[in-house]
NURO-275639 format. One record per residue (C-alpha): x, y, z; chain. Coordinates in nm, 4 decimals, decimal comma. Layout:
<pts>
+----------+----------+----------+-------+
!       px !       py !       pz ! kette !
+----------+----------+----------+-------+
!        X !        Y !        Z !     A !
...
+----------+----------+----------+-------+
</pts>
This chain:
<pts>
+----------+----------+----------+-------+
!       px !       py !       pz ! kette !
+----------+----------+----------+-------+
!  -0,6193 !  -1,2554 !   3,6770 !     A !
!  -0,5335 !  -1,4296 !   3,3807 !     A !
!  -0,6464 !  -1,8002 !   3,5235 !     A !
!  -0,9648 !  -1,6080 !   3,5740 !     A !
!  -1,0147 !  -1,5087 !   3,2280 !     A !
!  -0,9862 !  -1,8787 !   3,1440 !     A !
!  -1,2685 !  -1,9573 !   3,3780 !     A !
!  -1,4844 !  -1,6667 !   3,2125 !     A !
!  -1,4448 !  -1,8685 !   2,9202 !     A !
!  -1,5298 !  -2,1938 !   3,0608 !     A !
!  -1,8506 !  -1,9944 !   3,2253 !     A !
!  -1,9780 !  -1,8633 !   2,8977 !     A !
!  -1,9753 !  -2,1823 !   2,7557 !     A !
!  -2,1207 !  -2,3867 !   3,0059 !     A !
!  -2,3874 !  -2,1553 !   3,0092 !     A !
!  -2,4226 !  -2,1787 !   2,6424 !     A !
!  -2,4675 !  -2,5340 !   2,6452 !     A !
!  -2,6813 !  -2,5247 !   2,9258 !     A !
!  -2,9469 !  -2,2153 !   2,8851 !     A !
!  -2,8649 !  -2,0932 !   2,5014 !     A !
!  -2,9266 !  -1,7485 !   2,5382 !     A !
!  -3,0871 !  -1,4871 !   2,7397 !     A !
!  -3,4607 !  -1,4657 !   2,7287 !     A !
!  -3,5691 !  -1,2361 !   2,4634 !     A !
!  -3,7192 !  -0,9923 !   2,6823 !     A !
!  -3,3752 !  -0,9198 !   2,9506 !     A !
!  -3,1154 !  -1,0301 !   2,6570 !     A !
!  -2,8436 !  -0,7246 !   2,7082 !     A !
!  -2,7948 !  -0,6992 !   2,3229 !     A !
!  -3,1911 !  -0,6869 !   2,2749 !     A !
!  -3,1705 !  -0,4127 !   2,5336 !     A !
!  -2,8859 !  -0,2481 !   2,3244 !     A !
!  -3,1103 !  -0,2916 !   1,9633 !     A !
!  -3,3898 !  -0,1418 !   2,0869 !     A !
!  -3,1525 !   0,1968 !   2,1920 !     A !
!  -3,0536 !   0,1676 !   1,8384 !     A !
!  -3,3527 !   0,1333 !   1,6626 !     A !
!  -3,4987 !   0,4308 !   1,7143 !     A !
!  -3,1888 !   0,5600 !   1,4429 !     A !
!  -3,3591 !   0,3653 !   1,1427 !     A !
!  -3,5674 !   0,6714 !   1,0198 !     A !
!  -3,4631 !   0,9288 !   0,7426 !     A !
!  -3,2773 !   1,1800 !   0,8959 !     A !
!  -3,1555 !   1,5054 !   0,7092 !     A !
!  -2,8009 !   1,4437 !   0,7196 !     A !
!  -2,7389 !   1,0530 !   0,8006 !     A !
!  -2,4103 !   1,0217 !   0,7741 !     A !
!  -2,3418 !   1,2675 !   1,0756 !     A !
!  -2,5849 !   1,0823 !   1,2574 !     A !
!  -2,4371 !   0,7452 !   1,1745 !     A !
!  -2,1199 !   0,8532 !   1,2743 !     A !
!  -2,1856 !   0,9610 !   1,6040 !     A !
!  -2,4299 !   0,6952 !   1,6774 !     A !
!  -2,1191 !   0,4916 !   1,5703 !     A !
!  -1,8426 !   0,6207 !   1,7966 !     A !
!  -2,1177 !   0,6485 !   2,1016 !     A !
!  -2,3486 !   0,4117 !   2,1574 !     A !
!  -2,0359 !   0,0713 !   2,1163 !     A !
!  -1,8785 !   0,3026 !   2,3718 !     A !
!  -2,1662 !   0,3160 !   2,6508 !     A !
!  -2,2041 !  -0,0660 !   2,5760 !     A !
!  -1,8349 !  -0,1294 !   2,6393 !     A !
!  -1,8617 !   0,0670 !   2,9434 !     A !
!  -2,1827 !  -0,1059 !   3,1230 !     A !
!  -1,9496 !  -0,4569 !   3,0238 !     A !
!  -1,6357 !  -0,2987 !   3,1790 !     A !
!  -1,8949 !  -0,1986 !   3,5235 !     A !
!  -2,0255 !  -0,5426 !   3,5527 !     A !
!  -1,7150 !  -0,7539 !   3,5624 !     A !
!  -1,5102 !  -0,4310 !   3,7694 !     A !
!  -1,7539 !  -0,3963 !   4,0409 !     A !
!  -1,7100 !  -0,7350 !   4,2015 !     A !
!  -1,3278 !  -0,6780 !   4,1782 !     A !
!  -1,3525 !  -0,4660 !   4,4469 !     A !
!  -1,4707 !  -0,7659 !   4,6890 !     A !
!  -1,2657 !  -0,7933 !   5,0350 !     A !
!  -1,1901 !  -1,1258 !   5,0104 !     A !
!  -0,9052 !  -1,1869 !   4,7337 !     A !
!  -1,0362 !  -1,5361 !   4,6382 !     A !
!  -1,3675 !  -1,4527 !   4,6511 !     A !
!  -1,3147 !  -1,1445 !   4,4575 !     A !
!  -1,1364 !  -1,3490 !   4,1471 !     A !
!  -1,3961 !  -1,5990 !   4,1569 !     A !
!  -1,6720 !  -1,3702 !   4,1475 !     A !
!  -1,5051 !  -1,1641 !   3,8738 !     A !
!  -1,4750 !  -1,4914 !   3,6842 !     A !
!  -1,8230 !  -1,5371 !   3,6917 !     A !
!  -1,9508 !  -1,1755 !   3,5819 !     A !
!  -1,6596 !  -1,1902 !   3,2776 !     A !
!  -1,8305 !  -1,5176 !   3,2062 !     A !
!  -2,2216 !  -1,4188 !   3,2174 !     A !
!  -2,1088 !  -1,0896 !   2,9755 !     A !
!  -1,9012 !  -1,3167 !   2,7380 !     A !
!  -2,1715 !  -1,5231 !   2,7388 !     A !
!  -2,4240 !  -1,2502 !   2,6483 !     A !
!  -2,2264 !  -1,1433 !   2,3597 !     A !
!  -2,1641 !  -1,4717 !   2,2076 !     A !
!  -2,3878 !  -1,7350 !   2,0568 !     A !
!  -2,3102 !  -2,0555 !   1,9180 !     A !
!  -2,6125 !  -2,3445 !   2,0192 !     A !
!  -2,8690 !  -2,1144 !   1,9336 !     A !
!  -2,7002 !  -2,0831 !   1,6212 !     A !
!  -2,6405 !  -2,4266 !   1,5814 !     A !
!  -3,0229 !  -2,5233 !   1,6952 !     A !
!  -3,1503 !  -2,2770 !   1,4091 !     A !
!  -2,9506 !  -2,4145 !   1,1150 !     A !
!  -3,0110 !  -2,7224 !   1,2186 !     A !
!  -3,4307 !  -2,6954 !   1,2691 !     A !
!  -3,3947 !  -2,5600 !   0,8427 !     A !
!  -3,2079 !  -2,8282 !   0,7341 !     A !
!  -3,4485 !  -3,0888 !   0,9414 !     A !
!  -3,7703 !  -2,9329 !   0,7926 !     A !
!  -3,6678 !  -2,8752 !   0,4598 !     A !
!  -3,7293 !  -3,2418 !   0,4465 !     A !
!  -4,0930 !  -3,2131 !   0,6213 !     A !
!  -4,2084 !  -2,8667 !   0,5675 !     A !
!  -4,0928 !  -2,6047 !   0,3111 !     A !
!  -4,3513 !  -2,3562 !   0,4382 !     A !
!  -4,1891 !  -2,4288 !   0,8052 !     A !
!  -3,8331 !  -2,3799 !   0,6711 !     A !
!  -3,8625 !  -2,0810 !   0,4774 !     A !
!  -3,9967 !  -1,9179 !   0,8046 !     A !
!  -3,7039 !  -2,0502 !   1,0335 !     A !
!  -3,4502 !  -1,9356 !   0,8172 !     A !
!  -3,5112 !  -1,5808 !   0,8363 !     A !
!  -3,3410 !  -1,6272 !   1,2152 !     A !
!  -3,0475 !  -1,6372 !   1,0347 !     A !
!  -3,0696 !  -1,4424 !   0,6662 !     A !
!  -3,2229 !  -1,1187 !   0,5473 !     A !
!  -3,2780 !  -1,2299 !   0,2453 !     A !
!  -3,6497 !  -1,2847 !   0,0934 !     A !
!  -3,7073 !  -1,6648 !   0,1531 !     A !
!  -4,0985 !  -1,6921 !   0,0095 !     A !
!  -3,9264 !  -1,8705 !  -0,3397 !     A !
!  -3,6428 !  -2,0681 !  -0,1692 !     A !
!  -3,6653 !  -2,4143 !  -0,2571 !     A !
!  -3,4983 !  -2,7125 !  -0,0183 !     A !
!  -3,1680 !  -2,6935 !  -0,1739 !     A !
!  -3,1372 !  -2,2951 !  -0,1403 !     A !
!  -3,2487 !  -2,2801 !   0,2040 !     A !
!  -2,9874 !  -2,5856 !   0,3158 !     A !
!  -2,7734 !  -2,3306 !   0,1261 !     A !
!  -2,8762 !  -2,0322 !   0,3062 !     A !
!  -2,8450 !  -2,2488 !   0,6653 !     A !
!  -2,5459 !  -2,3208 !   0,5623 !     A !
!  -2,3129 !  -2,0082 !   0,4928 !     A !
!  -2,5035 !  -1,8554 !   0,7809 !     A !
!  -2,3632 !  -2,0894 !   1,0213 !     A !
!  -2,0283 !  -2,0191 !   0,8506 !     A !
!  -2,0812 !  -1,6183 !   0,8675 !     A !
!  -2,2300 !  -1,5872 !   1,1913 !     A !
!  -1,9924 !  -1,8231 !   1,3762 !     A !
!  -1,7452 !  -1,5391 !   1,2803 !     A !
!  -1,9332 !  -1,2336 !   1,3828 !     A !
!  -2,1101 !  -1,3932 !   1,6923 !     A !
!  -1,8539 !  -1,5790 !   1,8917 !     A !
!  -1,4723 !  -1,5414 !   1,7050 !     A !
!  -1,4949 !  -1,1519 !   1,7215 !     A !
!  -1,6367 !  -1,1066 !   2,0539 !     A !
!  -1,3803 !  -1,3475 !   2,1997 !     A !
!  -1,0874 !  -1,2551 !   2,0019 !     A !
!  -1,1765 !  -0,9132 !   2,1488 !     A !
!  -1,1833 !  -1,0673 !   2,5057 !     A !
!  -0,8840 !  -1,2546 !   2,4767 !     A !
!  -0,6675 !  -0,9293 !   2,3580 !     A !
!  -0,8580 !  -0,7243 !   2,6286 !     A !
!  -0,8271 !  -0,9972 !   2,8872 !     A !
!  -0,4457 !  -0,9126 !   2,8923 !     A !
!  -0,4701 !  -0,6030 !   3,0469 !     A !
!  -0,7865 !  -0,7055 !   3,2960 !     A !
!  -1,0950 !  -0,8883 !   3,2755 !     A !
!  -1,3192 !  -0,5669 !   3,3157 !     A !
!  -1,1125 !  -0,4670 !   2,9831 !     A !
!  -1,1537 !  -0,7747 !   2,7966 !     A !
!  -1,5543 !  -0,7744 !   2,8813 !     A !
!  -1,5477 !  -0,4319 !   2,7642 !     A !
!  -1,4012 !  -0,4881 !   2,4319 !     A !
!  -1,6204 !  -0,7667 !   2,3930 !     A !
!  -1,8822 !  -0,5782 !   2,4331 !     A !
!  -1,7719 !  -0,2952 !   2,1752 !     A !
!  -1,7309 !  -0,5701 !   1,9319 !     A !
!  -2,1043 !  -0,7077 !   1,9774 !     A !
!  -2,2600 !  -0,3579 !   2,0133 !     A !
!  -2,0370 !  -0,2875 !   1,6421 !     A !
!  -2,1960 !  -0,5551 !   1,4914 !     A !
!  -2,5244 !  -0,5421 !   1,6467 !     A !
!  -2,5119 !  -0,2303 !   1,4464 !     A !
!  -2,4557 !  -0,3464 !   1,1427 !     A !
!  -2,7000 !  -0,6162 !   1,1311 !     A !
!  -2,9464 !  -0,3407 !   1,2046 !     A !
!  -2,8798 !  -0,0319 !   1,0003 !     A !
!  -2,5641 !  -0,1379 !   0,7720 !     A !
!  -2,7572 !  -0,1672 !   0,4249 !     A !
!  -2,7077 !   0,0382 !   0,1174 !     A !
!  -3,0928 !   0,1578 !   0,1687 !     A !
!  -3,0126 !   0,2980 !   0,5182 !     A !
!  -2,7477 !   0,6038 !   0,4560 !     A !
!  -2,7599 !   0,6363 !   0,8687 !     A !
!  -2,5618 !   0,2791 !   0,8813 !     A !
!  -2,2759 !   0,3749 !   0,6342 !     A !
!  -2,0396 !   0,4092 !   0,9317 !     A !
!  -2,1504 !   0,1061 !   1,1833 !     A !
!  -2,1274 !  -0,0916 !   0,8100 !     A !
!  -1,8099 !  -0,0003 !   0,7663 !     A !
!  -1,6522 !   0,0083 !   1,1291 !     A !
!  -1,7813 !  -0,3943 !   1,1703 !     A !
!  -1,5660 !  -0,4532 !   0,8107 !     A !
!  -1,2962 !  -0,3420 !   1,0129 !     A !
!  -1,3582 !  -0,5102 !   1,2791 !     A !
!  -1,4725 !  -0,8824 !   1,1041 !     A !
!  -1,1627 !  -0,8535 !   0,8641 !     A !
!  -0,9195 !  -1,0960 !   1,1020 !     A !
!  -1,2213 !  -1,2732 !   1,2797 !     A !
!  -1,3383 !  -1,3492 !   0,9555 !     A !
!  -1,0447 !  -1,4908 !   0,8167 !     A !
!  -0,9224 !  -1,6955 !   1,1236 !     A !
!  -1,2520 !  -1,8617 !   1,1224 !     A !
!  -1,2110 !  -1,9911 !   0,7813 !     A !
!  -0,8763 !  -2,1264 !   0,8847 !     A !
!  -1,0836 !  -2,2967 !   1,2031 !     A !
!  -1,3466 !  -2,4321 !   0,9587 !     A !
!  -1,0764 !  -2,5806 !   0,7744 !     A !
!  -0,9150 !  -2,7750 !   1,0659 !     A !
!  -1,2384 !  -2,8346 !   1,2001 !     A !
!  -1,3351 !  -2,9992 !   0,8476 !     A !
!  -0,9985 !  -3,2110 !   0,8654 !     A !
!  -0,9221 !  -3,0394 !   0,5186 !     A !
!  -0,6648 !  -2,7817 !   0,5609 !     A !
!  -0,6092 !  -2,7178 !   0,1708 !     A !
!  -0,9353 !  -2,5583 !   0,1564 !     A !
!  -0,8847 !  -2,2523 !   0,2644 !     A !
!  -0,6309 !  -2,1885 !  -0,0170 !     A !
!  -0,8879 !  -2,3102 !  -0,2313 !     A !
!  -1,1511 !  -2,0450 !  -0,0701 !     A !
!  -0,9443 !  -1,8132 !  -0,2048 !     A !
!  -1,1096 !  -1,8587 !  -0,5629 !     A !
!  -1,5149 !  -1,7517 !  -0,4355 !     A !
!  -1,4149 !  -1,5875 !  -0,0777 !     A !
!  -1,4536 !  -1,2445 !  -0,3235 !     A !
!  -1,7387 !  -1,3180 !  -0,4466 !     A !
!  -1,9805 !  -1,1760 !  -0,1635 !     A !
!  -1,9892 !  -0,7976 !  -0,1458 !     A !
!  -1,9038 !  -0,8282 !   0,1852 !     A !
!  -1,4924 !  -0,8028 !   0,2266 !     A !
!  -1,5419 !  -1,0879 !   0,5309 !     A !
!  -1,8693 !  -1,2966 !   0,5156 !     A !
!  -1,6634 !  -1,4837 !   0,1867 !     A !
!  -1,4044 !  -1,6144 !   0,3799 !     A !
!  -1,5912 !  -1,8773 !   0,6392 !     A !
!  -1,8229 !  -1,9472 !   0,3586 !     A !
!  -1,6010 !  -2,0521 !   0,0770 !     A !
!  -1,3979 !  -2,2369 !   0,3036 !     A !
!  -1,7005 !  -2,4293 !   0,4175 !     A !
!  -1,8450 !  -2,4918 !   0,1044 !     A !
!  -1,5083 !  -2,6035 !  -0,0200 !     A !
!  -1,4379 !  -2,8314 !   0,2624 !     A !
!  -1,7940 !  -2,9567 !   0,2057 !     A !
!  -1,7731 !  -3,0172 !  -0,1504 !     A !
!  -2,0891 !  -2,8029 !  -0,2248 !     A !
!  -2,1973 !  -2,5195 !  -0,3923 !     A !
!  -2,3115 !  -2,2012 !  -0,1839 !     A !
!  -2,5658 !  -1,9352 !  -0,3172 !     A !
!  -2,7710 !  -1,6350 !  -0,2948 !     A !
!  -2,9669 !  -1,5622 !  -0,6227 !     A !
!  -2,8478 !  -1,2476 !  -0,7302 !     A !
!  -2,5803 !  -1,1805 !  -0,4982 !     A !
!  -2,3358 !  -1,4634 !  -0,5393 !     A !
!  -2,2672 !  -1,8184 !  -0,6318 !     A !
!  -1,9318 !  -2,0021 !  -0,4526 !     A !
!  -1,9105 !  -2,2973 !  -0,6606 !     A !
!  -1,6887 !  -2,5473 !  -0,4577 !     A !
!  -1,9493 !  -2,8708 !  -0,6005 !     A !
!  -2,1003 !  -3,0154 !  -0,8713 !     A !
!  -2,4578 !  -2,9073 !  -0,6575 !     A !
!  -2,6246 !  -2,7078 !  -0,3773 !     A !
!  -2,5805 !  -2,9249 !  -0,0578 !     A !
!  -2,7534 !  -3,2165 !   0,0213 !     A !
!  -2,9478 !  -3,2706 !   0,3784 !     A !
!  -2,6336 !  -3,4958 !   0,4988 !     A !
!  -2,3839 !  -3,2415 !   0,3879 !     A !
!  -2,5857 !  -2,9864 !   0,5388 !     A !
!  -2,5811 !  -3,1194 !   0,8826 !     A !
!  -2,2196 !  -3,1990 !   0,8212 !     A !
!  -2,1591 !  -2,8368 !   0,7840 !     A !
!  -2,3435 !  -2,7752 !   1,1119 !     A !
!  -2,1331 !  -3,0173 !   1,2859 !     A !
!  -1,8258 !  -2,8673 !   1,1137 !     A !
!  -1,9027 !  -2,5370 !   1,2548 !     A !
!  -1,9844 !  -2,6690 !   1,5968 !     A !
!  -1,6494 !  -2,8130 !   1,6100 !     A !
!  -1,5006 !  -2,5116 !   1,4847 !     A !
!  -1,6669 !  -2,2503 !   1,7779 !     A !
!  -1,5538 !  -2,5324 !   2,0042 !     A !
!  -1,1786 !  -2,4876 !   1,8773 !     A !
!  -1,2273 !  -2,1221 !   1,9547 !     A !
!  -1,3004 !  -2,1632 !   2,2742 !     A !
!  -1,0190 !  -2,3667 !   2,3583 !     A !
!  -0,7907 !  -2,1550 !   2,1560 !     A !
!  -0,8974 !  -1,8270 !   2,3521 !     A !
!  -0,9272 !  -2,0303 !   2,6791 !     A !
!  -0,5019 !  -2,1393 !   2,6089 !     A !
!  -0,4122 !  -1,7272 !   2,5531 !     A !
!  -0,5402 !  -1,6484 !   2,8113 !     A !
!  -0,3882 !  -1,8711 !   3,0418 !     A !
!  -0,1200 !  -1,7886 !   3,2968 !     A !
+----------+----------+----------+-------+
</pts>
């Protein structure tokens, strides 16, 4: 089952490169966010609420991902069974990972902070929930920027770290902790802010779950970067975010990028002289393109018979 796994890999991304995503309106983690939005209200005691929503709702989306990929293991035909096993491991992966989109976004902010501020300022909000109405070129190529870094950690290296640890028992189990992980940080990036008391646990639980995803990505972005030393360098602003994870892949890009990495009031990672530059921008995309490519391979190789 194991050579299988590696195919579920090579599914998802093939279909990355090919479709992107999901369209908006059948995505499976859309699906998932709107069964937890109906959570974001005030509720009289949030923190029981949180909790449960917290241990449940990762659970019911690890279990439709462990249905998918087990049903069609229960084909006649051996071959056809693996192959078609393969193939449903591969679509779920592929539904709870994202790196072109990702990619595509970053890279449409950096091209129109050049052309259109108005334009940019509007795109980047894909990626940041930060106010962007008084971002100026340099802080949204910032913002594009660490994004890439932060999101290639919580959308593809913890979702497929998960698989690849799960895929050793079975690929039902490996799609199922997948999912967990993506439904965990779909969470987060829904209800895990200090105004929200309801999204104290999901906030915490993705920490948990980000803290080694986090840090192996910096150690990707660093070989991806050809500059290994940074990520002992990153050590000096990967504190700086509140965040115990999000630091990590962005210090070590902004080191291996020269360039310093800011959000007004929250934190400034001063690896450069200045913010980044449209060419050091895009280098940073293609940095972290290279790097979710390493993953992939990496995951693809553990896998592996």
């Amino acid at each position: 089952m194991t050579a299988a796994a590696t195919a579920a890999v090579a599914v998802a991304y093939a279909a990355d490169a090919v479709v992107g995503e999901f369209p908006g309106r059948v995505h499976p983690v859309a699906a998932f966010g709107r069964a937890v939005a109906p959570l974001d209200r005030e509720w009289t005691r949030p923190g029981v609420v949180g909790a449960a929503a917290t241990v449940a709702l990762p659970l019911v989306a690890a279990g439709v991902c462990w249905a998918v990929v087990a049903g069609p293991a229960r084909l006649g035909d051996a071959t056809l069974a693996q192959a078609a096993t393969a193939v449903a491991a591969g679509t779920v992966l592929f539904s709870t990972t994202s790196l072109r989109m990702l990619l595509a976004v970053a890279g449409d902010v950096i091209d129109a902070t050049e052309t259109d501020l108005a334009v940019a300022r509007e795109r980047v909000r894909a990626l940041v929930g930060r106010e962007t109405d008084g971002l100026d070129a340099a802080d949204l190529r910032s913002a594009a920027v660490e994004s890439a870094a932060e999101n290639l950690a919580d959308g593809l290296v913890a979702p497929l770290s998960a698989f690849a640890v799960g895929a050793q028992v079975s690929l039902a189990v490996g799609a199922a902790a997948a999912g967990w992980v993506k439904a965990v940080n779909t969470m987060d990036s829904m209800l895990g802010y200090r105004s929200k008391p309801v999204g104290r646990a999901s906030a915490r639980l993705d920490d948990a779950v980000v803290w080694l995803p986090a840090r192996a990505t910096a150690a990707l972005l660093a070989v991806a970067g050809r500059a290994p030393g940074s990520l002992a360098r990153a050590r000096r602003w990967a504190d700086e975010p509140a965040s115990p994870n999000s630091g990590w892949p962005m210090a070590t890009l902004a080191t291996v990028l020269g360039v310093r990495l800011r959000k007004p009031g929250a934190y400034d990672l001063v690896a450069g002289p200045a913010l980044p530059t449209v060419t050091a921008a895009r280098r940073g995309v293609r940095v972290v393109a290279v790097a979710g490519g390493l993953v992939g391979l990496l995951v693809g190789v553990v896998v592996w018979p």
